[in-house]
ZAGUDO-650233 format. One record per residue (C-alpha): residue number from 1; x, y, z. Coordinates in nm, 2 decimals, padded with zeros to 4 digits. Each point is the difference from the previous one (the first is absolute). Example, Ala and Ser with C-alpha at 12.3 -4.5 7.8 and 13.67 -1.06 7.14 Angstrom:
<recs>
   pos        u        v        w
     1    01.23   -00.45    00.78
     2    00.14    00.34   -00.07
</recs>
This chain:
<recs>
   pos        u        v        w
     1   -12.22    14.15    03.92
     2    00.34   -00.03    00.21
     3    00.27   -00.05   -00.28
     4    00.33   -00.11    00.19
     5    00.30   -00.17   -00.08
     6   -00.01   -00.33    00.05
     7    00.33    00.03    00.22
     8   -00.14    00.19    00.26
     9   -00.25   -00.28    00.05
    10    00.11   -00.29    00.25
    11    00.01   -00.35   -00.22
    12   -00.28   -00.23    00.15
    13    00.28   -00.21    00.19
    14    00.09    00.28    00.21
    15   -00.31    00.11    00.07
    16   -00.04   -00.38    00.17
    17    00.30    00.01    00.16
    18    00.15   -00.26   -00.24
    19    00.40    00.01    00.01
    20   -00.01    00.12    00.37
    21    00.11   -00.19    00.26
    22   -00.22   -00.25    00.16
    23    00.03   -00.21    00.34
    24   -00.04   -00.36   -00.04
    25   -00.13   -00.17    00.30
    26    00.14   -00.32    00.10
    27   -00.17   -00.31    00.15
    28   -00.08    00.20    00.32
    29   -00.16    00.25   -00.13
    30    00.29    00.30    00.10
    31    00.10    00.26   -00.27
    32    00.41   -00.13   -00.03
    33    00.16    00.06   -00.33
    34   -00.10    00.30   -00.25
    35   -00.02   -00.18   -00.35
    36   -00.01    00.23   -00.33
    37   -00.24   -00.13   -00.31
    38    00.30    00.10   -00.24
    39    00.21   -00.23    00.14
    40   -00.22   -00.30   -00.02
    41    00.00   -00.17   -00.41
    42   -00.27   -00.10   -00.19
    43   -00.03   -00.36   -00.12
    44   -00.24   -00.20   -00.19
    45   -00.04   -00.34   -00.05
    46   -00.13   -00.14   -00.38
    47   -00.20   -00.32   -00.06
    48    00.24   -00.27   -00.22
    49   -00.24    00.14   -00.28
    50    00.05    00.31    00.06
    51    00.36   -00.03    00.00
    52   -00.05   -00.19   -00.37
    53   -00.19    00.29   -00.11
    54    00.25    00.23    00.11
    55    00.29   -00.16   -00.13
    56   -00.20   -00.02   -00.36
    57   -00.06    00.33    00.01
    58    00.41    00.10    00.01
    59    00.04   -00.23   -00.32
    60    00.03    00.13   -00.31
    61   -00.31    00.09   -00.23
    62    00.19   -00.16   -00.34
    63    00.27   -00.31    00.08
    64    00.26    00.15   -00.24
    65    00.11   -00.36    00.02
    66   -00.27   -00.20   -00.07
    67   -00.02    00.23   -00.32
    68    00.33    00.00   -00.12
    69    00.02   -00.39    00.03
    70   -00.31   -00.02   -00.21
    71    00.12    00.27   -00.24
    72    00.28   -00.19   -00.07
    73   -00.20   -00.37   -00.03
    74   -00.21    00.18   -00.28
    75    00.30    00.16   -00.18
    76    00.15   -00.35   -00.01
    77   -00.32   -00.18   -00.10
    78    00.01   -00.23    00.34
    79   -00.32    00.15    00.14
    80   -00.25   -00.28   -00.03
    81   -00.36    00.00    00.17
    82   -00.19   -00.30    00.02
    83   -00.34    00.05   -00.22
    84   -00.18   -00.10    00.29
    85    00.10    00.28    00.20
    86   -00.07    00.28   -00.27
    87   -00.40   -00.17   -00.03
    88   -00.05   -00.06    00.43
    89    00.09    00.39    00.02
    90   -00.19    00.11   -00.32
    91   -00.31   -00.17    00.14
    92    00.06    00.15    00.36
    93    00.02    00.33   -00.16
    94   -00.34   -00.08   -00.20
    95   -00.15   -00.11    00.29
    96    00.13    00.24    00.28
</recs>
């Protein structure tokens, strides 16, 4: 078994030839300009959903204040729910 360190190994890139220069051809076909991967950027483009989802994710697990303004409804007894709210979701529960 060959036991190296890793740093005398080329990276998988290198051993392409990624990051070296390349010619890009232009409409006729001639070798003209020498281009470099590293100097082109990566871009992606999301789906509207996507971009939802993503923009959910960055929120917040816990609204601190969504909480606080119903902490402060129950402390001064102006937190009401309609009974017909409390039985809809007891029964979805039951029936979920």
């Amino acid at each position: 078994m060959d036991i190296r360190d890793r740093s005398t190994y080329p990276s998988t890139l290198e051993s392409l030839g990624a990051g070296m220069p390349v010619r890009a051809r232009t409409d006729s076909g001639s070798a003209s300009a020498i281009t470099s991967f590293a100097s082109e950027q990566d871009s992606s483009n999301l789906s509207p959903a996507a971009q939802v989802v993503a923009q959910t994710m960055q929120l917040p697990e816990i609204r601190q204040d969504r909480v606080a303004s119903l902490q402060q409804q129950i402390a001064s007894g102006s937190y009401q729910i309609a009974p017909q709210q409390v039985a809809d979701a007891m029964l979805r529960s039951v029936a979920g």
